[in-house]
C-alpha positions as CSV (number, residue, x, y, z in Angstrom):
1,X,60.2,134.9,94.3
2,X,62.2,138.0,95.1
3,X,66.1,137.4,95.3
4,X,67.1,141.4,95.3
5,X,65.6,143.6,97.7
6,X,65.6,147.4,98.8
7,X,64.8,147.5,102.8
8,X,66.2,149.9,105.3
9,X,68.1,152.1,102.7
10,X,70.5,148.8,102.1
11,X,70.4,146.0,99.6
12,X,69.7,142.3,99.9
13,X,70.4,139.3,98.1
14,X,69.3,135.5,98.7
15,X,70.6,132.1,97.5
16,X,68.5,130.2,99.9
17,X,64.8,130.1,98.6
18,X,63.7,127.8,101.5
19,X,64.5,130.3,104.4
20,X,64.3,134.2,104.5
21,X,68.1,134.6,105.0
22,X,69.0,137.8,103.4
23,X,72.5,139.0,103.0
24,X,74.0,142.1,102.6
25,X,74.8,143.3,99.2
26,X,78.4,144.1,100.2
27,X,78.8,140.6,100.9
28,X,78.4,139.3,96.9
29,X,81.1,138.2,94.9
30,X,81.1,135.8,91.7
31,X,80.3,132.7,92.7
32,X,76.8,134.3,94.7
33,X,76.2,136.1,90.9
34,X,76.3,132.9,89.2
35,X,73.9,131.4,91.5
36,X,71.6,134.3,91.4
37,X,71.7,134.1,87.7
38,X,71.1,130.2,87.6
39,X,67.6,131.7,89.1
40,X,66.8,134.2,86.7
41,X,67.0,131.5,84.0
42,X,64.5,129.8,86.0
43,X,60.9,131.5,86.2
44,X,60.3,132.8,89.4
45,X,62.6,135.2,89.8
46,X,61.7,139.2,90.7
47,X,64.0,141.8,92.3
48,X,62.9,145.2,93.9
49,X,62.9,148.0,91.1
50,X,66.4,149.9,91.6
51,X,65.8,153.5,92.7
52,X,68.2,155.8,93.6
53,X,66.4,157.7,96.6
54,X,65.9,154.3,98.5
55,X,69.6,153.4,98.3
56,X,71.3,155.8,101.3
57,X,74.7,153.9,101.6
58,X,76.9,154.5,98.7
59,X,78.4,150.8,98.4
60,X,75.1,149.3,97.8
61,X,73.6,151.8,95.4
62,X,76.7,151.5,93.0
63,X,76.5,147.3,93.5
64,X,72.6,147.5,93.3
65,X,72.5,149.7,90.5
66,X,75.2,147.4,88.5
67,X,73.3,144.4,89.2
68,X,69.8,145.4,88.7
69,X,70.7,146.4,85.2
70,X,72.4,143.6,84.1
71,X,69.9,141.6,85.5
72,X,67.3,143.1,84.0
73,X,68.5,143.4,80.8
74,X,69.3,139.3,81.0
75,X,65.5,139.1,82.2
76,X,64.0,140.9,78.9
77,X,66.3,139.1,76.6
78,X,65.6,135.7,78.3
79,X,63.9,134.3,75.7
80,X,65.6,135.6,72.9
81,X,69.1,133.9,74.6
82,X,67.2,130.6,75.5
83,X,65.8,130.4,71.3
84,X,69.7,131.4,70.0
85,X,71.3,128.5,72.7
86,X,69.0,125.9,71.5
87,X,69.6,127.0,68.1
88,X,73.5,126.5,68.6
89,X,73.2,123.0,70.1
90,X,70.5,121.6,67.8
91,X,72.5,120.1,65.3
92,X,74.5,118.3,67.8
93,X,71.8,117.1,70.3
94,X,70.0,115.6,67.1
95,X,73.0,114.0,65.5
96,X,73.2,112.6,69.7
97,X,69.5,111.4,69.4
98,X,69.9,109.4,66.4
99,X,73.1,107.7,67.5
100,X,71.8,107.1,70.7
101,X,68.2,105.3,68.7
102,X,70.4,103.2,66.6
């Protein structure tokens, strides 16, 4: 499901997967980035390829160009941060399992 998008020389971001609400890029601010990045963790998530000609207004090329990047970079290294979490937290959710069995 796509959650960034390029349309009409503007960019678009969603928090609503249900409906096609779209808001302007303008518009983001930290809580909307944590939510967006909630669903890149997830599986489904894509985002329109960040190109410089399709951007006209100067505000959302800067914002799409910052966010594209850091999301993409989060997107290729997803795995790689998922493995070094559960690494972190092994040792204590299994101390937590046996406790909990006893």
């Amino acid at each position: 499901m796509i959650y960034l998008k390029i349309d009409n020389n503007k960019g678009y971001y969603r928090l609503d997967t249900t409906v096609e609400a779209w808001t302007d890029l303008e518009q983001i601010n930290k809580e909307h980035l944590l939510i967006l990045l909630k669903f890149a963790s997830g599986e489904d998530f894509e985002m329109d390829e960040y190109k410089d000609e399709l951007l006209q207004n100067p505000a959302h090329n800067i914002i799409y160009k910052n966010i594209y990047a850091k999301f993409n970079e989060f997107l290729s290294n997803k795995t790689r941060f998922k493995d070094s979490v559960e690494a972190m937290y092994k040792q204590a959710i299994d101390k937590y399992k046996i406790q909990q069995s006893k």
